[in-house]
DSSP file (Angstrom, degrees, kcal/mol; ACC not computed):
  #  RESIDUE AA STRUCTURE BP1 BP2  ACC     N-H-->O    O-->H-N    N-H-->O    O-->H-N    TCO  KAPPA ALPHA  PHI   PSI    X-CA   Y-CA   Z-CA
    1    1 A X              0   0    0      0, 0.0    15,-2.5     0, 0.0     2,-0.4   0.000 360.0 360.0 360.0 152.3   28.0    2.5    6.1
    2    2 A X        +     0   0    0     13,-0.2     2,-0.3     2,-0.0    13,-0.2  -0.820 360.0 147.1-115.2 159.9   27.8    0.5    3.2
    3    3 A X        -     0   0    0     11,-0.4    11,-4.6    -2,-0.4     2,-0.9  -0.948  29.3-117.6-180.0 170.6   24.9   -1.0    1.4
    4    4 A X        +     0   0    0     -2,-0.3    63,-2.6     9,-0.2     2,-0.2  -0.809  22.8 172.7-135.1 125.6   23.2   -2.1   -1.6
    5    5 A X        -     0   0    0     -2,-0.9     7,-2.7    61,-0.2     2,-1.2  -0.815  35.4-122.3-136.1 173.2   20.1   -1.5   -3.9
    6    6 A X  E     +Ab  11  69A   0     62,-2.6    64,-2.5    -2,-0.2     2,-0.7  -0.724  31.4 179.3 -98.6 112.2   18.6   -1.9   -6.3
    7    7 A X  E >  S-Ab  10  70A   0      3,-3.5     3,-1.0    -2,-1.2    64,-0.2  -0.759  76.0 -35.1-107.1 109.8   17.6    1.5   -8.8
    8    8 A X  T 3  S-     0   0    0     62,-2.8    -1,-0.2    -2,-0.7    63,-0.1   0.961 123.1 -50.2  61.0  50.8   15.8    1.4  -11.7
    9    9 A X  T 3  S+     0   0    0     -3,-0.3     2,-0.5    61,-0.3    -1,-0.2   0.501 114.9 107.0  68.3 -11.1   17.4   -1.9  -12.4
   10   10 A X  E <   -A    7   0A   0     -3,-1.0    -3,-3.5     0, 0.0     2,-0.3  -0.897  64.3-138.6-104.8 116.7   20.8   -1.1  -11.9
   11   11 A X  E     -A    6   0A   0     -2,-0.5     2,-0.3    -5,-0.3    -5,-0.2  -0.786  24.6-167.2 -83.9 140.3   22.6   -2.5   -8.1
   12   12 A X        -     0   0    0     -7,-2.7     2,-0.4    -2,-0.3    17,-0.0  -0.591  20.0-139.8-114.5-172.6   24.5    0.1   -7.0
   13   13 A X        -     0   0    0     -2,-0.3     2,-0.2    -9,-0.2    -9,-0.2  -0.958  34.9-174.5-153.3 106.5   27.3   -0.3   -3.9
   14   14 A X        -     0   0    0    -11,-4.6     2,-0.4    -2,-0.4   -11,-0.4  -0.535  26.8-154.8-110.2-161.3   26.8    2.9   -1.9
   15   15 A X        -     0   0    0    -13,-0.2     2,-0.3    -2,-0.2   -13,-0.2  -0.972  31.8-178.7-148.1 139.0   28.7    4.1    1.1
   16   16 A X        -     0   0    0    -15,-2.5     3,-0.1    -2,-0.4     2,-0.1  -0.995  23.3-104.3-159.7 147.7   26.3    6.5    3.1
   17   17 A X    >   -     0   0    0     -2,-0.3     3,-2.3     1,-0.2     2,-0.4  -0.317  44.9 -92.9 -87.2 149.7   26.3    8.6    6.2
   18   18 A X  T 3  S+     0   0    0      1,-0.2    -1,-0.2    43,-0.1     0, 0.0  -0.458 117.3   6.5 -38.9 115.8   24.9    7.9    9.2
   19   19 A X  T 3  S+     0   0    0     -2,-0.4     2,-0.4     1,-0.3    -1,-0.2   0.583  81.1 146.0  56.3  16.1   21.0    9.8    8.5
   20   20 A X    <   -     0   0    0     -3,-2.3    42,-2.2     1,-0.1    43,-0.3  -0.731  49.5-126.4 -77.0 131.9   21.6   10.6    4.9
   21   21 A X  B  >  -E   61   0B   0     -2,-0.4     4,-4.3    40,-0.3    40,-0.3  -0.229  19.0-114.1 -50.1 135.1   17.8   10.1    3.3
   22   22 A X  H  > S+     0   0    0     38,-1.9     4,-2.9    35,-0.6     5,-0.3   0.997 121.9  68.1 -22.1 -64.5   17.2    7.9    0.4
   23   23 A X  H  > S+     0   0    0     34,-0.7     4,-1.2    37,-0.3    -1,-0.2   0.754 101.0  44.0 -37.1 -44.8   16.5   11.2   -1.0
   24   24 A X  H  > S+     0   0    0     33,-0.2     4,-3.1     2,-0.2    -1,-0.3   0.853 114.7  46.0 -74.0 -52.5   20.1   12.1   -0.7
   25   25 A X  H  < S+     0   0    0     -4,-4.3     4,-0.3     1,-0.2    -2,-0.2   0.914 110.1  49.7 -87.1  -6.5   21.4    9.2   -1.9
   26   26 A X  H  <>S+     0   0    0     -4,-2.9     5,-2.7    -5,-0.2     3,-0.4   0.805 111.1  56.3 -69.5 -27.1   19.0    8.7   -5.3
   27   27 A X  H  X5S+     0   0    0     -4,-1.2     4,-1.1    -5,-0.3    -2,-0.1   0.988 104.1  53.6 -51.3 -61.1   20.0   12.5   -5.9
   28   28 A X  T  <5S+     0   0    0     -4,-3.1     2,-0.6     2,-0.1    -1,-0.2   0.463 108.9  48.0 -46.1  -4.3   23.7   11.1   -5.7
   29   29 A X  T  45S-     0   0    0     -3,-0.4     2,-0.9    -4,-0.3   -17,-0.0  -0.673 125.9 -97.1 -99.8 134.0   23.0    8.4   -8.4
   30   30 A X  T  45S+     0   0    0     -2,-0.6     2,-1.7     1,-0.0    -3,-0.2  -0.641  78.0 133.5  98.3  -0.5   21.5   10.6  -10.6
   31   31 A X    ><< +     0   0    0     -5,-2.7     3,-2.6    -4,-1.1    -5,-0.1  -0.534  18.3 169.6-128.6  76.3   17.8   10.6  -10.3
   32   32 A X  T 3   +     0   0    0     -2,-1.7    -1,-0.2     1,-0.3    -5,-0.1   0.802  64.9  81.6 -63.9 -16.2   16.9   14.2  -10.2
   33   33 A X  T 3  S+     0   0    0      1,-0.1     2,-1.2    39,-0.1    -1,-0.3   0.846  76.4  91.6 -54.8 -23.4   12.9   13.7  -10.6
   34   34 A X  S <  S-     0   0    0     -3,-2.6    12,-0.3    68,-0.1    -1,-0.1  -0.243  76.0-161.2 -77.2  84.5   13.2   12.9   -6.2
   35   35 A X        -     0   0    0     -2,-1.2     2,-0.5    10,-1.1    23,-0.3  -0.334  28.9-125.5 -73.2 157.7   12.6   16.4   -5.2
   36   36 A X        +     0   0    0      1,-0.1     2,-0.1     2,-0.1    -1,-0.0  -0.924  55.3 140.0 -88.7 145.1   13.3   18.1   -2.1
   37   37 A X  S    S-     0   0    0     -2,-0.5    -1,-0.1    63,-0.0    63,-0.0   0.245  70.9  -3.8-148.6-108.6    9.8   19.5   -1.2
   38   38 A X        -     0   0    0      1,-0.1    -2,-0.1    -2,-0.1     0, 0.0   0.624  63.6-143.7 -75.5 -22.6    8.8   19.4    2.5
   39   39 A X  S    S+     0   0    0      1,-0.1    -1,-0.1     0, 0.0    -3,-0.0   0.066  88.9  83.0  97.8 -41.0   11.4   17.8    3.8
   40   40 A X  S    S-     0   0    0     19,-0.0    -1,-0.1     1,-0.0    19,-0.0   0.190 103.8-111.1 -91.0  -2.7    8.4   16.3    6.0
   41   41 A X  S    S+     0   0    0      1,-0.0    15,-0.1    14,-0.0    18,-0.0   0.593  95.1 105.5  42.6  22.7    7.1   13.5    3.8
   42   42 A X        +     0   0    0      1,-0.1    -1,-0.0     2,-0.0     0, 0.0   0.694  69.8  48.8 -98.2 -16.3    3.9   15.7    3.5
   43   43 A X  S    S-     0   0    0     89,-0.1    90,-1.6    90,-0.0    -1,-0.1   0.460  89.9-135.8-114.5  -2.2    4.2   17.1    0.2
   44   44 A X    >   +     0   0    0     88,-0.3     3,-0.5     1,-0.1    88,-0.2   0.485  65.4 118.5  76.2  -3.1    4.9   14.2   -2.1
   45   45 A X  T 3  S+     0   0    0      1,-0.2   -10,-1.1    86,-0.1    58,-0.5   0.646  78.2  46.7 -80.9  -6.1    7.5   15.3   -4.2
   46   46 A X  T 3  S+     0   0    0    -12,-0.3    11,-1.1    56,-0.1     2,-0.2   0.239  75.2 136.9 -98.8 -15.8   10.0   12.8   -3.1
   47   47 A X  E <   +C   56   0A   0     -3,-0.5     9,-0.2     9,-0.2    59,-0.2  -0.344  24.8 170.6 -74.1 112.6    7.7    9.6   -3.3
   48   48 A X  E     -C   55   0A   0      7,-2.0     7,-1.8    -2,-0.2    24,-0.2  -0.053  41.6-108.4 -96.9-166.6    9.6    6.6   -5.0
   49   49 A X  E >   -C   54   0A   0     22,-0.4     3,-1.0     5,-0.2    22,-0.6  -0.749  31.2-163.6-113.6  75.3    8.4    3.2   -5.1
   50   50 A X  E >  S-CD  53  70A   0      3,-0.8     3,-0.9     1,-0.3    20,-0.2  -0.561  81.4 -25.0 -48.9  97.7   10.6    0.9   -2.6
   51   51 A X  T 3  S-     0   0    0     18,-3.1     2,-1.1    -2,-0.4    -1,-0.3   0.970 135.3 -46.6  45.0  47.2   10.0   -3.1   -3.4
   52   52 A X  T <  S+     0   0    0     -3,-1.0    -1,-0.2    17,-0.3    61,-0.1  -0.342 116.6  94.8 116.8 -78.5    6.5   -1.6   -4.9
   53   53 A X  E <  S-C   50   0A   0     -2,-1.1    -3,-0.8    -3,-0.9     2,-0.3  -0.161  73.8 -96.8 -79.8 156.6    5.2    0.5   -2.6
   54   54 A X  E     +C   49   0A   0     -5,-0.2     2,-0.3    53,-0.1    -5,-0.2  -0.393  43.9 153.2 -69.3 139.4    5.2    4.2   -2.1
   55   55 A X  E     -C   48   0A   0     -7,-1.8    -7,-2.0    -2,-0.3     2,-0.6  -0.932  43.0-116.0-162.4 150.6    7.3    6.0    0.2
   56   56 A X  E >   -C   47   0A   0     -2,-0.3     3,-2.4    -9,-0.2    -9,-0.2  -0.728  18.7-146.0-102.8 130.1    8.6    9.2    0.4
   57   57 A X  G >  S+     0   0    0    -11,-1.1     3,-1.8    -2,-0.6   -34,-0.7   0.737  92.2  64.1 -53.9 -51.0   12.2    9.2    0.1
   58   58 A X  G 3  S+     0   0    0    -23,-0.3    -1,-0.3     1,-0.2   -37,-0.1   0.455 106.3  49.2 -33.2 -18.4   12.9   12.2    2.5
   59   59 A X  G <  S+     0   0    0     -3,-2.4     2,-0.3     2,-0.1    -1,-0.2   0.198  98.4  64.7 -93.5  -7.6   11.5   10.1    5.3
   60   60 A X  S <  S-     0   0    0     -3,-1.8   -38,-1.9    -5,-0.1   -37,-0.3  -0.849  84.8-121.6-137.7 154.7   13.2    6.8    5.0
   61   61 A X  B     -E   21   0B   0     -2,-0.3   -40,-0.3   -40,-0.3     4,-0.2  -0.546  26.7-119.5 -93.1 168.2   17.4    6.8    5.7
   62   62 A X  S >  S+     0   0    0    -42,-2.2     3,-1.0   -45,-0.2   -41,-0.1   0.690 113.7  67.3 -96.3 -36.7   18.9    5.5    2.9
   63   63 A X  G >  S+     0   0    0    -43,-0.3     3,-1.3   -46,-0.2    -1,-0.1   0.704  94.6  62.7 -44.8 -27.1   20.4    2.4    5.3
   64   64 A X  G 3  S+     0   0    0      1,-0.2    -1,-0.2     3,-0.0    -2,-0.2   0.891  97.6  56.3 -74.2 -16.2   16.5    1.2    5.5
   65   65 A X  G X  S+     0   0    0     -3,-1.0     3,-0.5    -4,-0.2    -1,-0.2   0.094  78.7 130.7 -89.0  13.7   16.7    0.7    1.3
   66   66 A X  T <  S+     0   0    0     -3,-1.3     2,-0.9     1,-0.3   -61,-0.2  -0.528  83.0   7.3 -80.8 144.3   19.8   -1.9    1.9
   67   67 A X  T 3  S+     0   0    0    -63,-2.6    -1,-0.3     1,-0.2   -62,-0.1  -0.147 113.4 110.9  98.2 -41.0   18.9   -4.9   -0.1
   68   68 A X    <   -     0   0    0     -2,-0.9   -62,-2.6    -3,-0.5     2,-0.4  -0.231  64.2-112.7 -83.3 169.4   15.6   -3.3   -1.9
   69   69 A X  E     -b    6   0A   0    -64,-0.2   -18,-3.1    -3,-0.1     2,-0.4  -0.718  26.3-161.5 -68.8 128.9   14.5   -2.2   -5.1
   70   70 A X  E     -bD   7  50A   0    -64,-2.5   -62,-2.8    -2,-0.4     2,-0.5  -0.937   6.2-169.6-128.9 145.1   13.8    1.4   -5.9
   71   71 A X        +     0   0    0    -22,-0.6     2,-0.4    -2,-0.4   -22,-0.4  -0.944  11.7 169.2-118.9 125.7   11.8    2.8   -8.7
   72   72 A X    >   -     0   0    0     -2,-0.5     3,-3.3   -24,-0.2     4,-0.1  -0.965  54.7 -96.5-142.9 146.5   11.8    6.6   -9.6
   73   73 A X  G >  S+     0   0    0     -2,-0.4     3,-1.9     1,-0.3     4,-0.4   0.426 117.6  77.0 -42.3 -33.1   10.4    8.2  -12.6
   74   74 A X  G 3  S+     0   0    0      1,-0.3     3,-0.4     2,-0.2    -1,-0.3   0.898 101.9  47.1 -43.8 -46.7   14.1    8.2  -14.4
   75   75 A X  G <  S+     0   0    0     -3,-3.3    -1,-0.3     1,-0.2    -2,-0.2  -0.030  92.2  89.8-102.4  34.8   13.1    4.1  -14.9
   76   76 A X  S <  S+     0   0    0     -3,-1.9     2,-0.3    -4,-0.1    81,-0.2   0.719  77.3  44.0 -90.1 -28.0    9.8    4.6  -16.1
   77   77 A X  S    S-     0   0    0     -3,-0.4     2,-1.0    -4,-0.4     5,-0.2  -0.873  78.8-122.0-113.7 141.4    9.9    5.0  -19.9
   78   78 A X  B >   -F   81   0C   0      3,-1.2     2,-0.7    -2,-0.3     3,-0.7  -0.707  64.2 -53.0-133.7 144.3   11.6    3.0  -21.9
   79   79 A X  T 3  S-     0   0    0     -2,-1.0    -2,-0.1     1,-0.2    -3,-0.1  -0.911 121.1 -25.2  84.8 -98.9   14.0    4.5  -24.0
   80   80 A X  T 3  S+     0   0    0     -2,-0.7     2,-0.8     2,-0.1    -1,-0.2   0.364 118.7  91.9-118.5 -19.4   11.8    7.3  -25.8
   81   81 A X  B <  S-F   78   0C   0     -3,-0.7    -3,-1.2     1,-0.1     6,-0.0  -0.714  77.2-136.0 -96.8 126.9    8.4    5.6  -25.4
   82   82 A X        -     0   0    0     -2,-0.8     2,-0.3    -5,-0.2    -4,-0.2   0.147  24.3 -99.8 -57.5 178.1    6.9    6.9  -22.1
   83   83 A X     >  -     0   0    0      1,-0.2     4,-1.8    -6,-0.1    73,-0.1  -0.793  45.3-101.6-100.6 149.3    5.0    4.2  -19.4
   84   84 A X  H >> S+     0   0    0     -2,-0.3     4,-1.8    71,-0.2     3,-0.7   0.911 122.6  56.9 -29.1 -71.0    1.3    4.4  -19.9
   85   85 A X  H 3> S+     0   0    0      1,-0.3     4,-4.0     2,-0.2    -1,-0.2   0.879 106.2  45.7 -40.1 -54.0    1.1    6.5  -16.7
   86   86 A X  H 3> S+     0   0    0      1,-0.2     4,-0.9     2,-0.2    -1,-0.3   0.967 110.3  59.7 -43.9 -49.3    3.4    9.1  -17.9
   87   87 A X  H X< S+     0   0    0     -4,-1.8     3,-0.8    -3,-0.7    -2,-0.2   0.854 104.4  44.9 -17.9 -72.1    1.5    8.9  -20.8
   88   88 A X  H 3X S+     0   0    0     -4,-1.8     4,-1.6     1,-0.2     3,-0.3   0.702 105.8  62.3 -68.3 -24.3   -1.6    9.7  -19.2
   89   89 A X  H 3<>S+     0   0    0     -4,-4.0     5,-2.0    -5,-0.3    -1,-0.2   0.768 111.1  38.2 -64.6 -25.5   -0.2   12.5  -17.4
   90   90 A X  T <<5S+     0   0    0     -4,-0.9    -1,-0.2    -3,-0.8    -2,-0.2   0.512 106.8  55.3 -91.4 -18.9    0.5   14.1  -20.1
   91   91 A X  T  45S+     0   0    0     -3,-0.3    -2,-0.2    -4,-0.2    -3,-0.1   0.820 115.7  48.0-116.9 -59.8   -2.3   13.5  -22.6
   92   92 A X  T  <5S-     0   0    0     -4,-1.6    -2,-0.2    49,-0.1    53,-0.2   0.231 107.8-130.7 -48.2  -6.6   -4.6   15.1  -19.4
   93   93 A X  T   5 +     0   0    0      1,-0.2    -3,-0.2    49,-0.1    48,-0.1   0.833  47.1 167.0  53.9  77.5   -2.1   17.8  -19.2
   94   94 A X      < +     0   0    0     -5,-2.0     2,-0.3    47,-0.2    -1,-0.2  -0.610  46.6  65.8-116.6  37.9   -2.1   17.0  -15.6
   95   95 A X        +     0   0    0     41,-0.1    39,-0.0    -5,-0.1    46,-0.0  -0.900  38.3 166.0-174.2 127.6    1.5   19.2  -14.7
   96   96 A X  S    S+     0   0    0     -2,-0.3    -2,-0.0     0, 0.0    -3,-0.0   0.552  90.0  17.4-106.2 -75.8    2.3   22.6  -14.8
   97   97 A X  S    S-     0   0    0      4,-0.0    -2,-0.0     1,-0.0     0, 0.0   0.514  89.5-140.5 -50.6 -19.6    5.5   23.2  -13.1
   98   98 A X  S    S+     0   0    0      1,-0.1     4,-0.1     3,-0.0    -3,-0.1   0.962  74.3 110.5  53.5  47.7    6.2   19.4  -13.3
   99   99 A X  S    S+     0   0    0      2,-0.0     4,-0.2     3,-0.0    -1,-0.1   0.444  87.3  39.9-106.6 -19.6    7.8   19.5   -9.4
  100  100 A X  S  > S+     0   0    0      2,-0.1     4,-3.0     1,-0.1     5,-0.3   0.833 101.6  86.0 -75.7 -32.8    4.5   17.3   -8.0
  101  101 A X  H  >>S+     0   0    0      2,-0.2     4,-3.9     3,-0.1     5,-0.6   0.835  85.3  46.9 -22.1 -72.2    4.8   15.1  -11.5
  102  102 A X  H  >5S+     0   0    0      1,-0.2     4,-1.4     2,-0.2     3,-0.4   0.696 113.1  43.5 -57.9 -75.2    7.3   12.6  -10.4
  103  103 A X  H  >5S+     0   0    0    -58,-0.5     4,-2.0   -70,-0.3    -1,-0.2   0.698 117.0  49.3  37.2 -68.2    5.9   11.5   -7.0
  104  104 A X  H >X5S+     0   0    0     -4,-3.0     4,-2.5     1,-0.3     3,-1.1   0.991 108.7  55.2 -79.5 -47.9    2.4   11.4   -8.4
  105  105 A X  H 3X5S+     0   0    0     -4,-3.9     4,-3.4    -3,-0.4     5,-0.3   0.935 110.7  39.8  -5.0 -64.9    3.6    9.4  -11.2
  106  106 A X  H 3X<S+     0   0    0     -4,-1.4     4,-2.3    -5,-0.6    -1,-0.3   0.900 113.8  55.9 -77.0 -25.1    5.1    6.7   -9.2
  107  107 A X  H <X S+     0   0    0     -4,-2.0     4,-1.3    -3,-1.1    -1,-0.3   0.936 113.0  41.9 -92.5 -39.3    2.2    6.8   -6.8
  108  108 A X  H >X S+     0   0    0     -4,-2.5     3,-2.0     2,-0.2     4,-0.8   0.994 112.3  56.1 -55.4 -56.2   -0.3    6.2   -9.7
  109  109 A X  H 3X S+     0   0    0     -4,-3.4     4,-3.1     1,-0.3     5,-0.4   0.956 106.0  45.7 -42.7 -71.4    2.0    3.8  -11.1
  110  110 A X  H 3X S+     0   0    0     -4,-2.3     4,-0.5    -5,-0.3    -1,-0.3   0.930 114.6  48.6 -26.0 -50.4    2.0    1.8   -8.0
  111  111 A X  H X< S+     0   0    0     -3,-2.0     3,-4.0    -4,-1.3     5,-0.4   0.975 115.6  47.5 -62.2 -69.6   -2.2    2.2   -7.8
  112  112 A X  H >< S+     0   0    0     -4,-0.8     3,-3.8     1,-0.3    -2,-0.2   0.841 114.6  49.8 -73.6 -39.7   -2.0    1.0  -11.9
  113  113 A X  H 3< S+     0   0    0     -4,-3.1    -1,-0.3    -5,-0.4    -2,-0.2   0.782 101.4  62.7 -54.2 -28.4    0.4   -1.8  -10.5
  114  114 A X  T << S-     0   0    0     -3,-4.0    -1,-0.3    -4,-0.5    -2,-0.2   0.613 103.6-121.8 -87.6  -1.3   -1.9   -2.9   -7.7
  115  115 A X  S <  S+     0   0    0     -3,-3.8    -2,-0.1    -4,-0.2    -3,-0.1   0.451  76.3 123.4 105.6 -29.1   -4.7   -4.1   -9.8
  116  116 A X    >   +     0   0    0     -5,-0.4     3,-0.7     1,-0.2    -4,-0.1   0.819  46.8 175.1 -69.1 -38.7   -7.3   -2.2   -8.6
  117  117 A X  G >   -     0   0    0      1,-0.2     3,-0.5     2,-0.1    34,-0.3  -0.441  54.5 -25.6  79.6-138.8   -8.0   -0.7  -12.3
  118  118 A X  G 3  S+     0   0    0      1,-0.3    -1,-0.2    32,-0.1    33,-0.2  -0.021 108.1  87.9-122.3  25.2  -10.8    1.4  -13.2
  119  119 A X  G <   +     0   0    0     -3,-0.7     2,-0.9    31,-0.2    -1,-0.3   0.524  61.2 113.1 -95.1  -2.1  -13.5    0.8  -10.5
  120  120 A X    <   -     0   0    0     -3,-0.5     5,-0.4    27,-0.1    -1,-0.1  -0.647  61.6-140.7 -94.2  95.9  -12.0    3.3   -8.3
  121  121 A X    >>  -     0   0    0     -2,-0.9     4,-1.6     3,-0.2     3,-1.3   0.426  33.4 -95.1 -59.7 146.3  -14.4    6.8   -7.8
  122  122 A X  H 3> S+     0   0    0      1,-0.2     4,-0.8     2,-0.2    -1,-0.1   0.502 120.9  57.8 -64.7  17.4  -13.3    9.9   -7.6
  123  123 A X  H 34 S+     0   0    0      2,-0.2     4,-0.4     3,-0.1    -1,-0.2   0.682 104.6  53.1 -82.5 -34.4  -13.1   10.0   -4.1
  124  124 A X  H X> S+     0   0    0     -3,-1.3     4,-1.6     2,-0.2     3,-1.0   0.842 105.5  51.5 -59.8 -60.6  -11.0    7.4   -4.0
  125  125 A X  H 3X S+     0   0    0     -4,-1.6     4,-0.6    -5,-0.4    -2,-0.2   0.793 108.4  49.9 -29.5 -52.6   -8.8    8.8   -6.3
  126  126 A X  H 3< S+     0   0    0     -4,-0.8    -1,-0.3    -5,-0.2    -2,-0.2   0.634 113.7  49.6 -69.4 -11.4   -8.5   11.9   -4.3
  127  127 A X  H X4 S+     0   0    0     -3,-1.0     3,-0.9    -4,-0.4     4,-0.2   0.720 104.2  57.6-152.5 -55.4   -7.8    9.6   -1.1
  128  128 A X  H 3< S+     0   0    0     -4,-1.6    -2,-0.2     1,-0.2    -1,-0.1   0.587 119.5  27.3 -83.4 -10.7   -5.2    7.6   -2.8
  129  129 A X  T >< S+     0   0    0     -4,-0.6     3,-0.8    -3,-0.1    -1,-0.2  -0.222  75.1 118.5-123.1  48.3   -2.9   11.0   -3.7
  130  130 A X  T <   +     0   0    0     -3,-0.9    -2,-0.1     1,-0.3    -3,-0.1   0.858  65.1  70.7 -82.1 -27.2   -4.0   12.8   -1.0
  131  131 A X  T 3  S+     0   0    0     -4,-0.2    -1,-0.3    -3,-0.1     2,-0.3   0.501  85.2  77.6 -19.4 -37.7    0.0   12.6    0.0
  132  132 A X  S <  S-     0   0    0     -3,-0.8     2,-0.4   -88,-0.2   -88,-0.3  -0.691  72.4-144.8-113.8 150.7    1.1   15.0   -2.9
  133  133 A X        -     0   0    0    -90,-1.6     2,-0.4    -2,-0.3    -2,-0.1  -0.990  12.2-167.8-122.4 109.7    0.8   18.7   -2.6
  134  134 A X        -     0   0    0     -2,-0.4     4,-0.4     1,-0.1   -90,-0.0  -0.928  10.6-179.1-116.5  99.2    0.0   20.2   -6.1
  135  135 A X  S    S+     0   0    0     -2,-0.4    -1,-0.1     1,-0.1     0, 0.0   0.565  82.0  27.1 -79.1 -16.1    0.4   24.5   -6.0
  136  136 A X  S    S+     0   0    0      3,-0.0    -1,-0.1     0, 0.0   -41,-0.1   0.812 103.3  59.9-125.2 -36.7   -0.8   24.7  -10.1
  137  137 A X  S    S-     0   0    0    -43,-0.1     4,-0.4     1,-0.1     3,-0.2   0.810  83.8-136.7-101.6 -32.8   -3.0   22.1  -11.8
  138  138 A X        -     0   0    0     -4,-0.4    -1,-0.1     1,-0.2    -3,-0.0   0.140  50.9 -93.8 115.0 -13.3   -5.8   22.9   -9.3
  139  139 A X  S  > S+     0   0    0      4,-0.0     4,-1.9     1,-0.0    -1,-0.2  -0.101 106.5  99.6 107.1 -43.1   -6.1   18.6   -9.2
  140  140 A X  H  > S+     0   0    0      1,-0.2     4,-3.4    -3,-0.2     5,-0.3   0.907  83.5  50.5 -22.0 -71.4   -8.8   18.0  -11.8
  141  141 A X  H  > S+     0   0    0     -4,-0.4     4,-3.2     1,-0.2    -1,-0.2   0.905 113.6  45.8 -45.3 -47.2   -6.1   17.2  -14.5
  142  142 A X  H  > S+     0   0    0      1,-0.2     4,-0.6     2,-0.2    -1,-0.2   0.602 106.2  57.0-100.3   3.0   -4.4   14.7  -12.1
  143  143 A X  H  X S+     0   0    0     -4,-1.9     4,-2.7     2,-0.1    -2,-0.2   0.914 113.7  37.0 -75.6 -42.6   -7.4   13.1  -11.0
  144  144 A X  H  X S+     0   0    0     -4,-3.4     4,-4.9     1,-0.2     5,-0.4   0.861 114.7  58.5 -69.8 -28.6   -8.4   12.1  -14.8
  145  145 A X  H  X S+     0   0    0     -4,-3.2     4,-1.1    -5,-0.3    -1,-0.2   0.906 110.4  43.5 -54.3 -40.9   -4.6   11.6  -15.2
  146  146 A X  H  X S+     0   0    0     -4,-0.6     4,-2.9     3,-0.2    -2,-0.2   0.957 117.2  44.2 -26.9 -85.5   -5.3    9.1  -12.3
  147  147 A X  H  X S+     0   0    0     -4,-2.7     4,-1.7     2,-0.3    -2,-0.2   0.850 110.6  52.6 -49.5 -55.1   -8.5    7.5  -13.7
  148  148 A X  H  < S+     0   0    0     -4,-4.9     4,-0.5     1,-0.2    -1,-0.2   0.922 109.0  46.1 -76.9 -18.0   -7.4    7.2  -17.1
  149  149 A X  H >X S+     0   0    0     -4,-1.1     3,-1.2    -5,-0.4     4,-0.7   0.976 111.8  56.7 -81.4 -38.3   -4.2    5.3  -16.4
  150  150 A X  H 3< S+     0   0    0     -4,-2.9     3,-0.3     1,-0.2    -2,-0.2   0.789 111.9  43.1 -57.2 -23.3   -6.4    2.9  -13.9
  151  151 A X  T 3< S+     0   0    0     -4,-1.7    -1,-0.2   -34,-0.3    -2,-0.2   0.172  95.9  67.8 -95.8  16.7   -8.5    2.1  -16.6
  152  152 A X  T <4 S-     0   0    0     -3,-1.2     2,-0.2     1,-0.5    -2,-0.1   0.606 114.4-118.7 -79.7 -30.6   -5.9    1.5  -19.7
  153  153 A X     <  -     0   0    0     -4,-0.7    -1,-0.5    -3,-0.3    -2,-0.1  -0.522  43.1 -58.5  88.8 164.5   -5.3   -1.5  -17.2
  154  154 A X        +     0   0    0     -2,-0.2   -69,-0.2   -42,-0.1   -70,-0.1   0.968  61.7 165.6 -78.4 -72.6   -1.7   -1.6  -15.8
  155  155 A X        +     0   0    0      1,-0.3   -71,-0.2   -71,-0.1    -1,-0.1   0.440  28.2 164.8  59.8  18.0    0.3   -2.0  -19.1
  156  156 A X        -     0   0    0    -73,-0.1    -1,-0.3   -47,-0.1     3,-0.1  -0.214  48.2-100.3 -62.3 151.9    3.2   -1.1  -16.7
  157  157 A X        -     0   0    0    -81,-0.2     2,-0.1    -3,-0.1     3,-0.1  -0.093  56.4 -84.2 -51.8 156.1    6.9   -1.7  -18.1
  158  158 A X        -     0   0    0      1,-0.2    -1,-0.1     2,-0.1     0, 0.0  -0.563  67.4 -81.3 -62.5 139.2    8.3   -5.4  -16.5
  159  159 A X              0   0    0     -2,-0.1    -1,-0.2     1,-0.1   -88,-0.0  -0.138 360.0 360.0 -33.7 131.5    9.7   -4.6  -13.2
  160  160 A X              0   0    0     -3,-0.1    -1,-0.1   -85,-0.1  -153,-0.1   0.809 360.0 360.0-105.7 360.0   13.0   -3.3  -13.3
């Protein structure tokens, strides 16, 4: 099947198998940050942003993305200077292994995106990445990573 999206600002023209994942076909472009994790959509390591929203790429066929936009951590910075979010992930030293990173990235990114800003509690927080499976940082780190990028304000890059 053929079809076309949008990644990180770049339209691609794919050809794609009957049940091939997103997941499969952002690997084939390039965009190694989409891990395989659960397989299941349970663990979050896969989670792109599709016209906006999260979804985890292992879960969605790669035919359901015909037409949309897709964001994955690859089209977050640009050039050398990281997106706020990254930023904050990093400045909170909110990663060990960096396999959860990209996922929670994009899924904050999304929250910073939505507006909601810096009113949100930490329960809320925990609620709102409750998706992502983290085995090292213990969460602390990527809650404040969370918190501090909702309260910078979005300062997210123009859509790409």
């Amino acid at each position: 099947m053929n079809i076309s999206l949008t990644v990180n600002g770049k339209r691609h023209e794919l050809e794609v198998k009957p049940g091939e994942s997103l997941r499969e076909a952002l690997r084939g472009l390039g965009c190694t940050s989409v891990k395989q994790g659960c397989g299941a959509g349970e663990c979050g390591a896969c989670t792109v942003l599709v016209d906006g929203v999260p979804q985890t790429s292992c879960n969605m066929l790669a035919v359901q993305a015909d037409g949309k936009a897709v964001r994955t951590v690859e089209g977050e910075a640009k050039g050398e200077e990281l997106s706020p979010v990254q930023q904050a992930f990093i400045e909170n030293k909110a990663f060990q292994c960096g396999f959860c990173t990209p996922g929670l990235v994009m899924t904050t990114t999304a929250l910073a995106e939505s507006g909601r800003g810096g009113d949100m509690t930490e329960g809320e927080i925990r609620r709102a990445i409750s998706g992502h499976m983290c085995r090292c940082t213990g969460y602390d780190p990527i809650v404040d990573a969370v918190r501090e990028s909702l309260s910078r304000g979005c300062g997210c890059r123009d859509k790409k």
